[in-house]
C-alpha positions in Angstrom: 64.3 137.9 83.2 64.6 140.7 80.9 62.6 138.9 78.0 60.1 137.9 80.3 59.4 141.3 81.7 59.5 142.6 78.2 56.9 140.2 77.5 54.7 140.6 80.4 54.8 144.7 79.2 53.3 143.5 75.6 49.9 142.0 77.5 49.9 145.0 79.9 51.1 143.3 83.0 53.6 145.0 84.9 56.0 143.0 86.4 58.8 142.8 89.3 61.9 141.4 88.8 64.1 139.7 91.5 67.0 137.7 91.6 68.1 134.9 94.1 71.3 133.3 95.0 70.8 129.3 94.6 70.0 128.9 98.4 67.3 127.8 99.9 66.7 130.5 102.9 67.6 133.3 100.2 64.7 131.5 98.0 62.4 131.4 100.4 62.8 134.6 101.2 62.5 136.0 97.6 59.1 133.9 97.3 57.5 135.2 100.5 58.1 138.5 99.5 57.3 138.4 95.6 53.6 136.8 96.7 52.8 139.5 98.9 53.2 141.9 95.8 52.6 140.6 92.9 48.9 138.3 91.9 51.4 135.5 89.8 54.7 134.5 90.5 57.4 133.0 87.5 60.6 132.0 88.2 63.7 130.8 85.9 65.9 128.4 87.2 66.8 126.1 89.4 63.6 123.6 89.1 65.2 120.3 87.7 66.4 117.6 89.7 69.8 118.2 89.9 71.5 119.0 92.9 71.8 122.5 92.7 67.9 123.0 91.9 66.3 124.1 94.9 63.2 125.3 94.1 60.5 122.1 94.5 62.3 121.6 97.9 61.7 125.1 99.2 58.0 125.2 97.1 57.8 122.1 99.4 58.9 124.2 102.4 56.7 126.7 102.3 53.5 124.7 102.1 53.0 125.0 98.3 50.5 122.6 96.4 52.3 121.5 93.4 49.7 121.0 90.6 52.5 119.3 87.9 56.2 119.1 88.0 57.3 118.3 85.0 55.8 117.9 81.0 56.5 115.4 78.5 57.6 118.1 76.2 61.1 119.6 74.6 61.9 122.2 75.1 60.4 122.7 79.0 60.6 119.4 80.5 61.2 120.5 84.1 58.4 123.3 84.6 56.4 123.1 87.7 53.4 124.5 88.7 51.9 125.4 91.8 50.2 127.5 94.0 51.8 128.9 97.4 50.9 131.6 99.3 47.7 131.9 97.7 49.7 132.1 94.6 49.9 130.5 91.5 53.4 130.1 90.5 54.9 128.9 87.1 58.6 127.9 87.9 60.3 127.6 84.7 63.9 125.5 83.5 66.7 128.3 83.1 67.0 128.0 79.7 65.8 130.6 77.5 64.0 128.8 74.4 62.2 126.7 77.1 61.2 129.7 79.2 59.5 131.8 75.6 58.0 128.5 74.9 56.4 127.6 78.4 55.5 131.3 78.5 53.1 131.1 75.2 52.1 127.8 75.6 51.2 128.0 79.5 51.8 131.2 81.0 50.2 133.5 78.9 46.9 131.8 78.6 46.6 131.5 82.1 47.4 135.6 82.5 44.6 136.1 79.5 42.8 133.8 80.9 42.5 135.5 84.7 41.8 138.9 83.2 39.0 137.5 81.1 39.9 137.4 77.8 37.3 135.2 75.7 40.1 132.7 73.9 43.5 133.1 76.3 45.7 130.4 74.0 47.4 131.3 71.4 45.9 131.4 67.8 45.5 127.8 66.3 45.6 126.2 62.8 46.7 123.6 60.8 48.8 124.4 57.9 51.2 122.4 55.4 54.9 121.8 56.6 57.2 123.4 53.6 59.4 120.3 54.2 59.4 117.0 55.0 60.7 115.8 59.0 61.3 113.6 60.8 62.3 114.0 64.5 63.9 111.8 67.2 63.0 111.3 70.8 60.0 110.4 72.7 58.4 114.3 73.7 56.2 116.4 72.1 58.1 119.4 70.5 57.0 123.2 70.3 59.9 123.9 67.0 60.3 127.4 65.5 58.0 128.1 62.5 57.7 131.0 59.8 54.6 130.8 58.1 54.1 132.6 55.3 51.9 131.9 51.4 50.2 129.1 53.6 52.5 126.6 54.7 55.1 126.5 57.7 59.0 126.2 57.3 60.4 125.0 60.4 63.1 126.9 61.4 66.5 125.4 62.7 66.4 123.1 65.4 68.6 124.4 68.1 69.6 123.9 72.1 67.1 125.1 74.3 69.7 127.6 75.9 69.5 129.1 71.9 67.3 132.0 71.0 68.1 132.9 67.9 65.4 131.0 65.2 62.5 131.5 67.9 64.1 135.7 67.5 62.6 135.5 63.8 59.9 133.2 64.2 56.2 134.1 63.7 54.7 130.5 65.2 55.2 127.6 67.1 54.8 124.3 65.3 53.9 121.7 67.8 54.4 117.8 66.8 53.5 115.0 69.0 54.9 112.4 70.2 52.9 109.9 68.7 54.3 110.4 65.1 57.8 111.0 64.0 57.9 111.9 60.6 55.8 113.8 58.3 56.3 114.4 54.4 56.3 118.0 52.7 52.5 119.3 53.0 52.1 117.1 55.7 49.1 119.1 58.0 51.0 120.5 61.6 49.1 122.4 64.7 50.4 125.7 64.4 50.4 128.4 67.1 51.1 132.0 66.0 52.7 134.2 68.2 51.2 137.4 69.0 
């Protein structure tokens, strides 16, 4: 919650932090009242499938159209998205490399993008991978870049509950799903962070 409001500060939004316990009427609750404050609601937690994720059930509860639940990406699998209250609401996994990648990738164009800034996303290019890859798996994949004399090094791959190479990253490299390897000076999409 902390890195997220820290990030919200850097765009100029101000933001309210709560916390829940994992039950539904204490969700609800904390939903009602975070839409009759604040224009856009993000939550952390508790949107899987699992049995102890609540949140699409009480999103269902309180009348909420969900746009998407779910992306066939890694790390962020799980987010949702929907609008309840008359609010649109990013509910994000719990784990903090998924929630800094969904928050550039998704979140943050869409607050650029409803205070009217001309090109919301973050900066694109294609530039030569320092190293050849090859990944496993089925997702597209936001990975950890550094780019620097015009090509990308990809940064160690690790757990999406790890923070530490995105901490020293200046991009996010994304790779499809449709290809699986690439060789050194292979073009990549690259997304710089601001």
């Amino acid at each position: 919650e902390h890195m997220l409001e820290a990030a919200l500060r850097v765009e100029g939004c101000t933001a309210e932090v709560h916390t829940a316990h994992d039950e539904e009427e204490a969700l609800v609750e904390a939903i009602q009242q975070a839409a009759a404050h604040g224009d856009v609601l993000i939550t952390t937690g508790g949107v899987s499938v699992g049995d102890h994720d609540l949140l699409p059930a009480v999103m269902k509860k309180l009348g909420a159209t969900i746009h998407f639940h779910g992306v066939a990406q890694k790390p962020g699998k799980p987010m949702l998205f929907a609008t309840v209250l008359g609010r649109p609401v990013f509910a994000l996994p719990g784990n903090p490399r998924a929630v800094l990648v969904l928050y550039h990738e998704y979140v943050l164009p869409f607050l650029r993008a409803v205070q009217g800034v001309p090109a919301p996303f973050l900066r694109e290019e294609e530039l030569p991978l320092a190293a050849p890859l090859e990944v496993k798996g089925q997702r597209a994949e936001f990975r950890a870049g550094l780019v620097r004399g015009g090509r990308v090094e990809l940064l160690a791959d690790e757990g999406s509950h790890m923070l530490r190479t995105l901490l020293v990253a200046n991009a996010l490299v994304y790779l499809p799903a449709d290809r699986r390897s690439w060789a050194a000076g292979d073009p990549v999409i690259v997304h710089h962070l601001p």
